[in-house]
N, CA, C and O atoms as CSV, one atom per row, in Angstrom:
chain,resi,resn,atom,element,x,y,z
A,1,UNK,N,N,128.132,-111.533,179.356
A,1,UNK,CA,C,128.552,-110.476,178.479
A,1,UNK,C,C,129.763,-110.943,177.679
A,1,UNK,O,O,130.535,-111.760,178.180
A,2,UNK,N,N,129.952,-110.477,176.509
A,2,UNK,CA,C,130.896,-111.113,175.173
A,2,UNK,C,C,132.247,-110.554,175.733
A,2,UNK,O,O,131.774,-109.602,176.354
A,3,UNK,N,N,133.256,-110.495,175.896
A,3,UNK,CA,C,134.465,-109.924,175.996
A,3,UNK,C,C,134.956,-109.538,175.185
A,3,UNK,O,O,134.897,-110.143,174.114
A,4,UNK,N,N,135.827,-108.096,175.331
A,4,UNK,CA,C,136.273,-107.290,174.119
A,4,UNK,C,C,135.221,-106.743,173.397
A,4,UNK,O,O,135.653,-106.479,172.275
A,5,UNK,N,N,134.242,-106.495,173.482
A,5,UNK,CA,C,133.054,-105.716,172.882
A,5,UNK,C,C,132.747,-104.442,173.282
A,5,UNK,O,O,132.446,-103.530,172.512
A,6,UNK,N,N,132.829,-104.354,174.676
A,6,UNK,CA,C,132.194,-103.261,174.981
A,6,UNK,C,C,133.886,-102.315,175.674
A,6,UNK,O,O,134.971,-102.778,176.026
A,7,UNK,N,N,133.342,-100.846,175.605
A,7,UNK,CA,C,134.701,-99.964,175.609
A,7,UNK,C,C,134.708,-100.106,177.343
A,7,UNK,O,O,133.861,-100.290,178.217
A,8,UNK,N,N,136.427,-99.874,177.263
A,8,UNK,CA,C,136.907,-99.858,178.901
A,8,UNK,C,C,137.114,-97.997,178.827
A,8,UNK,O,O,137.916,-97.754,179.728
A,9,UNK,N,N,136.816,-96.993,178.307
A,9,UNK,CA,C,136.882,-96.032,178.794
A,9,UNK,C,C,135.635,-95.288,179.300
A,9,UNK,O,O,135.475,-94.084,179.104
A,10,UNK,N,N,134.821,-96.011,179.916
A,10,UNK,CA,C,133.628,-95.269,180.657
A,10,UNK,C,C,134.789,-94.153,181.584
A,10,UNK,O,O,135.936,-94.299,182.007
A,11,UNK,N,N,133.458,-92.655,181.620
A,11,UNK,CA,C,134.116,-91.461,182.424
A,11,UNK,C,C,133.002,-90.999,182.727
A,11,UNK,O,O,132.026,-91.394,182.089
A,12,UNK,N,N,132.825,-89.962,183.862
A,12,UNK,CA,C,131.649,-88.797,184.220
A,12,UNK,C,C,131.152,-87.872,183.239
A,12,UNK,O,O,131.774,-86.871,182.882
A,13,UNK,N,N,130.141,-88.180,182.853
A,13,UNK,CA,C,130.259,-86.935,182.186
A,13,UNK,C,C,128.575,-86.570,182.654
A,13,UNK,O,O,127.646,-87.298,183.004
A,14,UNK,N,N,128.732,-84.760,182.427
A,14,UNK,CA,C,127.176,-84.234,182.477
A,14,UNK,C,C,126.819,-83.811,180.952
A,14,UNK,O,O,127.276,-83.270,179.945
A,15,UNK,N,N,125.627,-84.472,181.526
A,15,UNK,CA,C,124.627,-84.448,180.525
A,15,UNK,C,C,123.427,-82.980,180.302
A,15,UNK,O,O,122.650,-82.994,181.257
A,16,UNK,N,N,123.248,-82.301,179.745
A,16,UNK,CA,C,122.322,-80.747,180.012
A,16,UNK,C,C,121.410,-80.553,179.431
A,16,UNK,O,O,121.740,-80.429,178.251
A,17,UNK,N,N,119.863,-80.387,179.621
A,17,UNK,CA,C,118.471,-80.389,179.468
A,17,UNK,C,C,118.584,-79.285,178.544
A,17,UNK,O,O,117.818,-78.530,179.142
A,18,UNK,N,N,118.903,-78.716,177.687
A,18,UNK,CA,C,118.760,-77.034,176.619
A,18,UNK,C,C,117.547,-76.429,177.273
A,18,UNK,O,O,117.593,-75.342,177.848
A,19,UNK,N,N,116.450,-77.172,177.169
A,19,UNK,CA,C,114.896,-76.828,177.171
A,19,UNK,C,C,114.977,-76.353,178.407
A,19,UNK,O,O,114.685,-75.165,178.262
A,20,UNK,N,N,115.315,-76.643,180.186
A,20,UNK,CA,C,115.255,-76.695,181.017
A,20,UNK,C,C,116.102,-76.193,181.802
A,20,UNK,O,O,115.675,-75.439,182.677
A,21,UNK,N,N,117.463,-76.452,181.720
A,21,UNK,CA,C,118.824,-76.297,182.328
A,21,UNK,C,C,119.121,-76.988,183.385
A,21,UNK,O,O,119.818,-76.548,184.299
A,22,UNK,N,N,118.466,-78.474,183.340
A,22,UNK,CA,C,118.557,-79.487,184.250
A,22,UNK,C,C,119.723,-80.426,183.528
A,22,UNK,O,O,119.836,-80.837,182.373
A,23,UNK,N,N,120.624,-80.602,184.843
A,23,UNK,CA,C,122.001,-81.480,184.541
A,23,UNK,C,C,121.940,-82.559,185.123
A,23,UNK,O,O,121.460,-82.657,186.252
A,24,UNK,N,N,122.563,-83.861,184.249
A,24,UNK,CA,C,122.849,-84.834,185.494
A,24,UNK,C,C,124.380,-85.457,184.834
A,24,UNK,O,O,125.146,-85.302,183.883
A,25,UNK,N,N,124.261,-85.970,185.634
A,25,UNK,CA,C,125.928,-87.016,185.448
A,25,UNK,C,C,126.122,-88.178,185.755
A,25,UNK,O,O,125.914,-88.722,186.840
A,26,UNK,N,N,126.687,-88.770,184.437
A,26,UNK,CA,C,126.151,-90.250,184.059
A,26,UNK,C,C,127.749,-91.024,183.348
A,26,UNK,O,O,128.600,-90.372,182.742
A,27,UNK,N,N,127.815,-92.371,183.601
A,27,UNK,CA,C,129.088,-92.586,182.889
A,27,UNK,C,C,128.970,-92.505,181.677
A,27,UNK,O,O,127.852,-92.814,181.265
A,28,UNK,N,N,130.140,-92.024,180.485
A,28,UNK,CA,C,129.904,-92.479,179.334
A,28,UNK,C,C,131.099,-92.382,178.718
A,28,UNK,O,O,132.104,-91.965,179.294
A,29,UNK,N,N,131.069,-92.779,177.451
A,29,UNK,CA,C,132.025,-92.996,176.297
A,29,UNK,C,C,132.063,-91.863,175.318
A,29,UNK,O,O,133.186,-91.686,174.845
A,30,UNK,N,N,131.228,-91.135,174.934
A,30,UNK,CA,C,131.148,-90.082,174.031
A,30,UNK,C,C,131.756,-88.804,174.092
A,30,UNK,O,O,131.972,-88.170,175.125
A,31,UNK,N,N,131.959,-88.538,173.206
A,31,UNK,CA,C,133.302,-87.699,172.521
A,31,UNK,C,C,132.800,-86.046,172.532
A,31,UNK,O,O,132.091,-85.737,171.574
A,32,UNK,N,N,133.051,-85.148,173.357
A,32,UNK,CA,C,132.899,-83.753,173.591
A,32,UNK,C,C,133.926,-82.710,173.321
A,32,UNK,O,O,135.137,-82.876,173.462
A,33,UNK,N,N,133.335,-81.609,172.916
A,33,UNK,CA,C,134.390,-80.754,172.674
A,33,UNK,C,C,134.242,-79.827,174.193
A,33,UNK,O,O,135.215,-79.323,174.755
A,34,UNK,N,N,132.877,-79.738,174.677
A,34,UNK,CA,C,133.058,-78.595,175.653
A,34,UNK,C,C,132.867,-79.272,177.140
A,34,UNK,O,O,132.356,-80.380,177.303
A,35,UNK,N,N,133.328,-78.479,178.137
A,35,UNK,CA,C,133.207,-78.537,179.073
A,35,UNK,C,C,132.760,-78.200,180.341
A,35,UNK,O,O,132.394,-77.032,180.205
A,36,UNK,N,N,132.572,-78.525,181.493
A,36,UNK,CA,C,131.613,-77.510,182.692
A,36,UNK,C,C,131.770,-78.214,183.928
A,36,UNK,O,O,131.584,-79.424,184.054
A,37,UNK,N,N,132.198,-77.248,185.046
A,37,UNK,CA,C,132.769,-77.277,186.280
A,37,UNK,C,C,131.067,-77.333,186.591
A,37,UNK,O,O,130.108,-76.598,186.354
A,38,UNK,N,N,131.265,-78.492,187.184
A,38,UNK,CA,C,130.130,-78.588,188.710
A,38,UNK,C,C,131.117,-78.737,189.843
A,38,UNK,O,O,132.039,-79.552,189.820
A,39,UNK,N,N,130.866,-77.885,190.855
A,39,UNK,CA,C,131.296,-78.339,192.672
A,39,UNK,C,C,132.674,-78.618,191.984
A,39,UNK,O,O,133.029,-79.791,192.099
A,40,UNK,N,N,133.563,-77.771,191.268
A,40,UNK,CA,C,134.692,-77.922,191.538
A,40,UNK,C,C,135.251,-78.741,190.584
A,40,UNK,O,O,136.480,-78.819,190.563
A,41,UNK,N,N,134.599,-79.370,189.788
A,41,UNK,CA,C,135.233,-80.881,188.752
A,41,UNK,C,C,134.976,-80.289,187.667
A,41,UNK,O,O,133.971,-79.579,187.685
A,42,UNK,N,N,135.508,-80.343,186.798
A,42,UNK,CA,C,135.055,-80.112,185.139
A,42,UNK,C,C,135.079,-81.466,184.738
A,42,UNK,O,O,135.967,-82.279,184.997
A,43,UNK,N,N,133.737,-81.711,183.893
A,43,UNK,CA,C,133.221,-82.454,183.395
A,43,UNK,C,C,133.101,-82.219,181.498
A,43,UNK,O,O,133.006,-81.127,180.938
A,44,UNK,N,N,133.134,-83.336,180.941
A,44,UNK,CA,C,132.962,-83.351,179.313
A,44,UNK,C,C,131.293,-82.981,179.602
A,44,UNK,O,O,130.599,-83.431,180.513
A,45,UNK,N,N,130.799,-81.796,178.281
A,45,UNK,CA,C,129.390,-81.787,178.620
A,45,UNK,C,C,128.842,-82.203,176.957
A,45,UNK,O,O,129.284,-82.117,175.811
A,46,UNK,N,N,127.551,-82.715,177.685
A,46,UNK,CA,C,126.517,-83.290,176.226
A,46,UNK,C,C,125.494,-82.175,176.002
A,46,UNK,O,O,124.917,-81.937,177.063
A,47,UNK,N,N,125.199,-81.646,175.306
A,47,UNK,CA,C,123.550,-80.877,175.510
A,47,UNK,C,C,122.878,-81.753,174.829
A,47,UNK,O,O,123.243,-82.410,173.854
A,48,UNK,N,N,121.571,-81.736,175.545
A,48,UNK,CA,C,120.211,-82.549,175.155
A,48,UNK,C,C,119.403,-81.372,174.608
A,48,UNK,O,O,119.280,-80.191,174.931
A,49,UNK,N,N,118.972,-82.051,173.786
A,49,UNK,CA,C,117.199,-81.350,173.295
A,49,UNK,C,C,116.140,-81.105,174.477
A,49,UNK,O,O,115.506,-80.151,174.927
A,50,UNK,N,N,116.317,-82.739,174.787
A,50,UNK,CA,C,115.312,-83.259,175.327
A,50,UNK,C,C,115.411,-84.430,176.692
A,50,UNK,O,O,116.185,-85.386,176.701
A,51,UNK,N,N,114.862,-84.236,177.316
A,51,UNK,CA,C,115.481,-85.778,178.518
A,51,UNK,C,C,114.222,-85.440,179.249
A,51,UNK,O,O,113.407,-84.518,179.244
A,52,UNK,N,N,114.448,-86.862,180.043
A,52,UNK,CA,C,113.193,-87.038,180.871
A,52,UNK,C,C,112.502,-85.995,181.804
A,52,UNK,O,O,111.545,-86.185,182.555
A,53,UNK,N,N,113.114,-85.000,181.612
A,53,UNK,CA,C,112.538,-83.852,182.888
A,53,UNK,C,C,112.049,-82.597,181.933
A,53,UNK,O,O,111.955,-81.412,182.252
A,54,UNK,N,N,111.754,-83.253,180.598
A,54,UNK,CA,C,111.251,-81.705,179.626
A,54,UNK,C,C,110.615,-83.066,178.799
A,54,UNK,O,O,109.559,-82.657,178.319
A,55,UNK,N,N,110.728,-83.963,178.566
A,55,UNK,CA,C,109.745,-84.836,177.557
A,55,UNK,C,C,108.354,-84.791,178.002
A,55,UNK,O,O,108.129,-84.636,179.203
A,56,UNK,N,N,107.604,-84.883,177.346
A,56,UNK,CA,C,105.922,-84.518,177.406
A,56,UNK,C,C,105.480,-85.977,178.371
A,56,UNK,O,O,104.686,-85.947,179.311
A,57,UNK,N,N,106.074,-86.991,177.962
A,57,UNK,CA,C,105.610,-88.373,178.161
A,57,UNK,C,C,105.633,-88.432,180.015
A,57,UNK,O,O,104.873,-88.834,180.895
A,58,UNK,N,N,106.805,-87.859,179.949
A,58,UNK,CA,C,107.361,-88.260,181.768
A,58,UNK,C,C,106.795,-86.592,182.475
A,58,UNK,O,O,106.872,-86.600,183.704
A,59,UNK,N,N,106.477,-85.781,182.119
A,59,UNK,CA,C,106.208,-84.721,182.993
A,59,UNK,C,C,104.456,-84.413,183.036
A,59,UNK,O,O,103.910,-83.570,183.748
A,60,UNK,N,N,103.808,-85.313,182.104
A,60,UNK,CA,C,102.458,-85.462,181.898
A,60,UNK,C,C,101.694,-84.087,181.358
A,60,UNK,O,O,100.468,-83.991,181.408
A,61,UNK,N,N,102.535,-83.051,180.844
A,61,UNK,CA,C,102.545,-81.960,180.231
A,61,UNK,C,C,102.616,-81.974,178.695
A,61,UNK,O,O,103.668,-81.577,178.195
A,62,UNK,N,N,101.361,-82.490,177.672
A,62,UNK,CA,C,101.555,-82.712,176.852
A,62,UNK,C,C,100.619,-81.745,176.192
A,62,UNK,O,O,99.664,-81.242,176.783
A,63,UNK,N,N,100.949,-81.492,174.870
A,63,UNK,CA,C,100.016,-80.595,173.928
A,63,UNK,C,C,98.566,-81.455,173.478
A,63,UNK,O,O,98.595,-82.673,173.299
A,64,UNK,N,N,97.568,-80.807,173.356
A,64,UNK,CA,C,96.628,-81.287,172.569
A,64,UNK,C,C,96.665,-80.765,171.686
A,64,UNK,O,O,97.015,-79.608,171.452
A,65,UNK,N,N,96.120,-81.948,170.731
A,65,UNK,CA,C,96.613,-82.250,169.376
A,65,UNK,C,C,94.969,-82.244,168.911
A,65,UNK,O,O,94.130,-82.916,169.511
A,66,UNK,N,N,94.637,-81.338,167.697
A,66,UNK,CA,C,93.552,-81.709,167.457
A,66,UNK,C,C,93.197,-82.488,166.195
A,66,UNK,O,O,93.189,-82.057,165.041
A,67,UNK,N,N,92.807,-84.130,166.772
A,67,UNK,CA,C,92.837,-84.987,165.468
A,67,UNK,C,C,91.442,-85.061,165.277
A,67,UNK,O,O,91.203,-85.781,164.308
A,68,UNK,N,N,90.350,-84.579,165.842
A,68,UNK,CA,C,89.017,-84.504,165.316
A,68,UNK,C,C,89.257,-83.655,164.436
A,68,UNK,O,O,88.856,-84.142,163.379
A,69,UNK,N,N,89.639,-82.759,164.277
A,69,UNK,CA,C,89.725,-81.263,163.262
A,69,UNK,C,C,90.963,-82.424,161.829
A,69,UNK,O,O,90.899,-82.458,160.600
A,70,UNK,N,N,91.566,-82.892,162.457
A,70,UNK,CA,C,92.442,-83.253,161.189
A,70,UNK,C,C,91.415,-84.808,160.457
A,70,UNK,O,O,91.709,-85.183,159.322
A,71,UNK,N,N,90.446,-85.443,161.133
A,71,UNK,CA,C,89.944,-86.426,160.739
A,71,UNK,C,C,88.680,-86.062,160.169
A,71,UNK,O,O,88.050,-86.798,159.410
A,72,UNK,N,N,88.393,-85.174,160.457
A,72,UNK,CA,C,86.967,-84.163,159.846
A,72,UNK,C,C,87.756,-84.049,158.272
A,72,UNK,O,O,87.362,-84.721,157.318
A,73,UNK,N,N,88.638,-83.323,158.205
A,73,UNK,CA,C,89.097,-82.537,157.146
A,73,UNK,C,C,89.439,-83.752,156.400
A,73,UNK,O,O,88.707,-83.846,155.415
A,74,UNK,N,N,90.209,-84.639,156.489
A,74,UNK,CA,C,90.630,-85.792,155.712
A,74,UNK,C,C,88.852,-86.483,155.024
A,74,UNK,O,O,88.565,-86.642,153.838
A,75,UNK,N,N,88.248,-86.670,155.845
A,75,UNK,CA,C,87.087,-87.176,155.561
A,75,UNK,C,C,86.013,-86.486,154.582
A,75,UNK,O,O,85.181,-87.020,153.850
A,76,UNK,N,N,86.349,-84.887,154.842
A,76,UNK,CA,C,85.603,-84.568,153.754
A,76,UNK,C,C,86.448,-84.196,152.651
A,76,UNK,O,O,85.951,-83.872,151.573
A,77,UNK,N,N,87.628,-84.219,152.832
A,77,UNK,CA,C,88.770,-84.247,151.394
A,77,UNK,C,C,88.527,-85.748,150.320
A,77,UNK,O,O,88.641,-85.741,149.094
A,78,UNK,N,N,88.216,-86.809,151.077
A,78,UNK,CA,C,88.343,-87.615,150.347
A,78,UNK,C,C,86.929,-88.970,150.223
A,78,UNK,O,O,86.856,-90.123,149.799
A,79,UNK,N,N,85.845,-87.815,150.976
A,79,UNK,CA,C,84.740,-88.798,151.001
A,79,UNK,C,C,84.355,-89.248,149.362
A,79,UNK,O,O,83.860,-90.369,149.244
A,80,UNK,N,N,84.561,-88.413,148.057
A,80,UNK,CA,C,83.849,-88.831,147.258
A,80,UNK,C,C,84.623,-90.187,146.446
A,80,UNK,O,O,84.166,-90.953,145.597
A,81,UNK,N,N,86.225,-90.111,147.210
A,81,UNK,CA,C,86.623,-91.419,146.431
A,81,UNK,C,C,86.479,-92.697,147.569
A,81,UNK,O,O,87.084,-93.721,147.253
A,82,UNK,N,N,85.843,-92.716,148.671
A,82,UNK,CA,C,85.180,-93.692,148.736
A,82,UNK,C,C,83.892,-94.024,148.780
A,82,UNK,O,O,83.781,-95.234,148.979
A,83,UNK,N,N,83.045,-93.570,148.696
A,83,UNK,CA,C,81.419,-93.979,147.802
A,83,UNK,C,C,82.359,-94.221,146.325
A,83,UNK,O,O,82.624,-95.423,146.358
A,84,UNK,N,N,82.814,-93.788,145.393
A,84,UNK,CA,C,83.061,-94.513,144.141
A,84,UNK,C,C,83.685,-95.802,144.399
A,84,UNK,O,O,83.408,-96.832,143.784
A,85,UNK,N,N,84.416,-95.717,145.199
A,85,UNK,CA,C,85.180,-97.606,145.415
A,85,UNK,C,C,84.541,-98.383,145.908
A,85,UNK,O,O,84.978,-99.530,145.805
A,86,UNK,N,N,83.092,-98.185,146.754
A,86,UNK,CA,C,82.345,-99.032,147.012
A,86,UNK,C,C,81.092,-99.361,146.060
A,86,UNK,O,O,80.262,-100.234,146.312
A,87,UNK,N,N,81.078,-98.413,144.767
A,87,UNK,CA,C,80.385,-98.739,143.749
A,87,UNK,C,C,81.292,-99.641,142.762
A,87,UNK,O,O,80.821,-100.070,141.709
């Protein structure tokens, strides 16, 4: 690792799911205005959108998406300009 690059003020901070109201606490560097007592400590807090315990990818809870209906529609929007480009 390069020296003098990376910051010497790592701290606790929690991190908060919006979607969920799942917290965790993680070191970091980033700059908060608000704050939140877990077990007694107040912590700098981040709110998330999104994190691994509400993302579609990691909870295997994902929407279907219907791309037959969107590949139908594209196809007949634009079938007649390709028969002309293959003439």
């Amino acid at each position: 690792m390069k020296k003098g690059i990376h910051p010497e003020s790592y701290r606790p901070v929690a991190f908060k799911d919006m979607s969920n109201d799942d917290m965790f606490i993680s070191r970091s560097t980033v700059a908060t205005k608000e704050t939140i007592d877990i077990d007694g400590v107040t912590y700098p807090l981040v709110k998330l959108e999104i994190s691994n315990t509400s993302h579609p990818f990691y909870t295997g809870k994902s929407k279907l998406v219907d791309t037959a209906g969107r590949v139908d529609k594209f196809m007949s929007r634009y079938k007649d300009r390709a028969s002309k480009a293959k003439k």
